[in-house]
N, C-alpha and C positions, 0 to 999 in steps of 0.2 A: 928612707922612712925609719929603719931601725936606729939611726944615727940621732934623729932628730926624737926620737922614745928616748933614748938614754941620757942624751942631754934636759931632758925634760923632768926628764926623773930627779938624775944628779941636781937639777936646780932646784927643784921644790924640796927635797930631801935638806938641803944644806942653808936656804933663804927662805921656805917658807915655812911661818909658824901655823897655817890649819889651811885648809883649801881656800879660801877666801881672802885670805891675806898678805900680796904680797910686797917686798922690800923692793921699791925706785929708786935709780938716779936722781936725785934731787936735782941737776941740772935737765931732766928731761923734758919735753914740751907739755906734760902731763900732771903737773906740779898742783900741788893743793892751792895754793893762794893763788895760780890764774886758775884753777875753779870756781873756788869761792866769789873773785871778782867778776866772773863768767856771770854765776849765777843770778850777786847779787845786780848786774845791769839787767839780765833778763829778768826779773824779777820785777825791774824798774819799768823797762816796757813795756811786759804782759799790763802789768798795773795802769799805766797811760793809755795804753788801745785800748783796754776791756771799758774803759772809763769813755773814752771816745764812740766805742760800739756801742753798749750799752745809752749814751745819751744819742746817738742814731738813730736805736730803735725805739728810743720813745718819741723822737721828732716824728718819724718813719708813721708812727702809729695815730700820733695826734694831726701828719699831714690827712693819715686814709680816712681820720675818721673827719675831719674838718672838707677835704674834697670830695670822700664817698659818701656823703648824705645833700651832699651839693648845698656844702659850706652851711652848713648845719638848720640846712630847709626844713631835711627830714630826720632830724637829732632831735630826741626824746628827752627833757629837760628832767624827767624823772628819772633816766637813767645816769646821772651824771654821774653820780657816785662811784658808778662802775665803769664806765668810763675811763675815773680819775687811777682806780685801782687799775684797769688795764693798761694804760701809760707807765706808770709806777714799774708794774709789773715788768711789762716790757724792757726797761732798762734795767732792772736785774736778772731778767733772762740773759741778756744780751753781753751785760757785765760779765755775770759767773760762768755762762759756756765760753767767754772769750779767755779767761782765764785760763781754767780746763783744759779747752782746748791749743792750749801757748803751752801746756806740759810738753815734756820733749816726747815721751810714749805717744800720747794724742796726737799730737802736731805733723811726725810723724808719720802714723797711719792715712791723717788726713792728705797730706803733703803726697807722697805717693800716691793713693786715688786718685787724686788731681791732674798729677804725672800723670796716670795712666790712660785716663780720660783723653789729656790732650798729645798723647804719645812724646811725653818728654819724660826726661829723668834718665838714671845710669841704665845702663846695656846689658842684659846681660845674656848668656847661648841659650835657646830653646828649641822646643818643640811650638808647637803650634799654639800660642797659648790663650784662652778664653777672654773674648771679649768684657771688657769694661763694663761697658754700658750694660749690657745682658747679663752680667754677675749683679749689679747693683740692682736692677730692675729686677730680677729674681728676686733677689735678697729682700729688697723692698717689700713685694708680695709673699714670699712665703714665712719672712718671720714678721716682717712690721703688721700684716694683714691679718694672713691664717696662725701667726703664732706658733709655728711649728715646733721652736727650737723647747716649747716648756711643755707643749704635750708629749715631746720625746721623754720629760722627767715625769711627768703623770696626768692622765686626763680628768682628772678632779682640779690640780692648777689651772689646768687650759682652761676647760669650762669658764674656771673664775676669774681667771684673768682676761677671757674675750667680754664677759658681762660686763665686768668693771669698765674695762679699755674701752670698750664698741659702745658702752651708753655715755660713756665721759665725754665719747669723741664725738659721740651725735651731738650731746649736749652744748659742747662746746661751738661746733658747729651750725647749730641753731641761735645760739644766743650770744657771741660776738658780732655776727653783720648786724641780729636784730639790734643790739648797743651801738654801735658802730653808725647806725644809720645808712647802711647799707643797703639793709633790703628794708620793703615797707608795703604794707596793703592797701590795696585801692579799691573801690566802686566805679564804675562806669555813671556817670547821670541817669541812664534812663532801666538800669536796673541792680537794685541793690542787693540781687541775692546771687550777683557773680562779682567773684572774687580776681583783684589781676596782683599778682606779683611782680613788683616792682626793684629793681636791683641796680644800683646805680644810674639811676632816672629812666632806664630802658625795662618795657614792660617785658619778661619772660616768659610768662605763662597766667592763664586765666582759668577759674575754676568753678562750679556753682556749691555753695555752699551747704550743699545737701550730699555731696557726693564725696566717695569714699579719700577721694586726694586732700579734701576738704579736711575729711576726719586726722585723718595721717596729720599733713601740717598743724592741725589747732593742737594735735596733743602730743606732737613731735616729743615737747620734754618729758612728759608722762611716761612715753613708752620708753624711753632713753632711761628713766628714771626707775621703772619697774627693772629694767634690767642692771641697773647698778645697785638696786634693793639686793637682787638675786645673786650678787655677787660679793656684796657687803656680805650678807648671811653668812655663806662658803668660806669669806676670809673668815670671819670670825669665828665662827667653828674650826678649821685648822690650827688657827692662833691658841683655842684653848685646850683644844686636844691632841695636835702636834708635838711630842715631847720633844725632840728637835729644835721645832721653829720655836718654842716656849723658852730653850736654853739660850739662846742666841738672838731673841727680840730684844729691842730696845722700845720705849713710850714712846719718845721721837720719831725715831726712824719707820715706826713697824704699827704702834698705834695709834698715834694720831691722825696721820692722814687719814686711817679709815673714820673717826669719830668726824672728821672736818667732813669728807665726801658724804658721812652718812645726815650730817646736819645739814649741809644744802640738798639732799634729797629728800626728807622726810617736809621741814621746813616748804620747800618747792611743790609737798606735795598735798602740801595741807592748806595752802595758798590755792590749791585749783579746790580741794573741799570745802574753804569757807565761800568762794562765789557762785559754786556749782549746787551745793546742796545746805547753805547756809544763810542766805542769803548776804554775803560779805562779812559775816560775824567776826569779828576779829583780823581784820584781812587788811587794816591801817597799820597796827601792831606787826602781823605777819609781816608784811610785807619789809621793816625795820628789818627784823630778825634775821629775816632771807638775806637782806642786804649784810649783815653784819655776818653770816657764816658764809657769804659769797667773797667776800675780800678777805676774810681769814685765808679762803683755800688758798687762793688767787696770791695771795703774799706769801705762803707756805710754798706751792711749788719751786720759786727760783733757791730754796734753802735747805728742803728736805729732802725724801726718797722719790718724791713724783717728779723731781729734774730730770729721774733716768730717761724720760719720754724725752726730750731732748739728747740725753749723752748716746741714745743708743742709735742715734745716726755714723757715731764713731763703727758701729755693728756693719753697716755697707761695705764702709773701706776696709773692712777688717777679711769681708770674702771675700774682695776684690782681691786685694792682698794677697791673701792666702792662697788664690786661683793661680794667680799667677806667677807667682815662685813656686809655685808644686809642680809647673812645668816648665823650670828654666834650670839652669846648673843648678847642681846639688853639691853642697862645702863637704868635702873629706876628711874626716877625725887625725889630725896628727897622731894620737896614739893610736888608734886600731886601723885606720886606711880606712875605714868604710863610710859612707855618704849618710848623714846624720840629718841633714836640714839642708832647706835652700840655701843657696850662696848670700841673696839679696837681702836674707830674711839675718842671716848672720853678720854681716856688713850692717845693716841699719840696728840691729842690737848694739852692736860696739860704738855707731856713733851716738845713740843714746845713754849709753852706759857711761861715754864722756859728759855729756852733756847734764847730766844727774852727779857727776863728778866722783865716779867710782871708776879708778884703774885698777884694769884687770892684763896690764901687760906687764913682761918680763921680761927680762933679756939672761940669755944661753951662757957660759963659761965662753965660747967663742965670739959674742957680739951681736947672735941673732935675737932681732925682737919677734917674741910671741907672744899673740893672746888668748887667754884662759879661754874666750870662746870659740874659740879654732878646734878645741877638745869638746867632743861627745861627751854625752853622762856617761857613757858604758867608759867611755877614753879614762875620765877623771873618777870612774869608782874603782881599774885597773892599777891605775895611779895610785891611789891612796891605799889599796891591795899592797900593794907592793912596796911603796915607805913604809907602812904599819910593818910587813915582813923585814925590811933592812934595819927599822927600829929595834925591832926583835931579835933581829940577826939571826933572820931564819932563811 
């Protein structure tokens, strides 16, 4: 170990000009132009599958919605507009997470999961290490559900981020089968004041219209909607009194989405005022408008900050991950001997760090190849301690 310190030393000292940078064999297998050509064919692929995925899930979308209304029996000619946007949509969900997900970091995390799930992938020594499926499924519930990982930073986010999330998700919920022609209400002939809920032509459940399930369903988005009102608020208030999130928002990124969430909910909700207590007053109009702040959102998520609701499935693989390299070998710091990180975790670093087309190897005065991440942070600030000292000639 002390042998392999001093050569480590003497190399960086004499070939390297800052910690980041070091001088290859230009004969090595690691060479910039098969990077570059590395890249730019991934680049060519990712680009042809995301295009392939992406028009999948809008066939994918426009089969459910053409077989799940039983070939468009119970398809709403009114909704069509939305409809067309959620096709639309679809293929650039489909496109830009394929992409995304074709990054070598992504890819990746994802790739391992996968492994792990189906107990394939590299080997490597442990302890007993935590099921897959029971990390995911955790994961799934206590950060995708309850949120946990943003009440840990403060329970004024949480708050607002379950209102947000929990009413968007109802919302959502409710009014893609209703587009979709999925679900649909019925009457029975010989009495019209029970209600049967109808879901891909099999009746699910039946209600009288007086009763409280009753109420629940008719104003599912109402109350989906009071809760995204309640959370609209709270963003908005942090955004303007947050000195923090003030320096570091962007329009894009940071405000718009809430003016778009807050125009289909205000819109949405002035649509149940004008038939409720108006008698339809302006409710031809409304109903444009609704449509016209519904496809804005709806084309904004595959482009802006609300994709994260999709990338944060990457968030599963990532405890998974992490569960289970925290109990398998641990990599040994060539400079100090002490066990810094997973072995798997540092291994799948290196092949990424190829794959992004940054070498970080070196080779010894006597021929051995080593790489930069073989060294701990304590390894490589000892290191630079100590050039800086022989620089000094101290």
């Amino acid at each position: 170990m002390r042998d392999i310190r001093k050569k480590i030393l003497i190399f960086r000292q004499e070939t390297w000009s800052g910690p980041f940078t070091a001088k290859t064999d230009s004969s090595a297998p690691h060479t910039s132009e098969r990077t570059v050509t590395f890249q730019v064919t991934m680049s060519q692929n990712a680009q042809a599958r995301a295009l392939a995925i992406g028009a999948t899930a809008a066939l994918l979308t426009v089969g459910g919605i053409y077989f799940g209304s039983g070939q468009l029996e119970h398809f709403d000619p009114a909704l069509f507009w939305y409809a067309i946007a959620s096709v639309l949509a679809a293929f650039a969900v489909g496109y830009r997470f394929t992409l995304w997900a074709s990054r070598p970091p992504s890819r990746m995390y994802f790739k391992r999961a996968l492994q792990m799930l189906l107990r394939s992938g590299p080997k490597y020594a442990a302890a007993k290490a935590p099921s897959a499926e029971v990390e995911i499924a955790k994961s799934a519930a206590v950060n995708f559900g309850a949120q946990n990982f943003i009440r840990k930073r403060s329970y004024f986010r949480w708050i607002m981020h379950l209102c947000l999330s929990g009413g968007c998700t109802l919302a959502f919920a409710v009014t893609f089968p209703l587009v979709f022609g999925w679900i649909h209400f019925g009457t029975p002939l010989d009495d019209a004041e029970t209600y049967q809920v109808i879901a891909f032509g099999i009746t699910v459940d039946t209600f009288s219209i007086h009763s409280v399930k009753a109420f629940l369903a008719f104003n599912a988005l109402n109350i989906a909607a009071v809760f995204v009102l309640i959370g609209l608020v709270m963003a908005g208030y942090r955004r303007l009194t947050d000195a923090g999130e003030r320096a570091v928002q962007t329009f894009y990124e940071d405000i718009l989405p809430l003016i778009l969430i807050a125009a289909v909910t205000v819109t949405g909700i002035a649509l149940t005022i004008s038939y409720k207590f108006f008698d339809g007053l302006y409710h031809g109009s409304m109903v444009w408008i609704h449509l016209i702040t519904v496809v804005a959102l709806i084309f904004y998520i595959p482009f802006g900050k609300l994709f994260h609701m999709f990338q944060r499935s990457c968030a599963l693989a990532v405890t998974a991950y992490k569960k289970k390299g925290g109990a398998e070998a641990q990599a040994k710091c060539l400079v100090t001997g002490e066990d810094y990180a997973p072995q798997r975790h540092v291994d799948d670093l290196k092949i990424v760090l190829d794959q992004l087309g940054f070498n970080y190897r070196y080779t010894t005065e006597d021929g051995q190849e080593v790489h930069y991440q073989d060294i701990s942070p304590k390894g490589r600030r000892r290191l630079i301690a100590l050039n800086q000292g022989k620089a000094l000639k101290r």
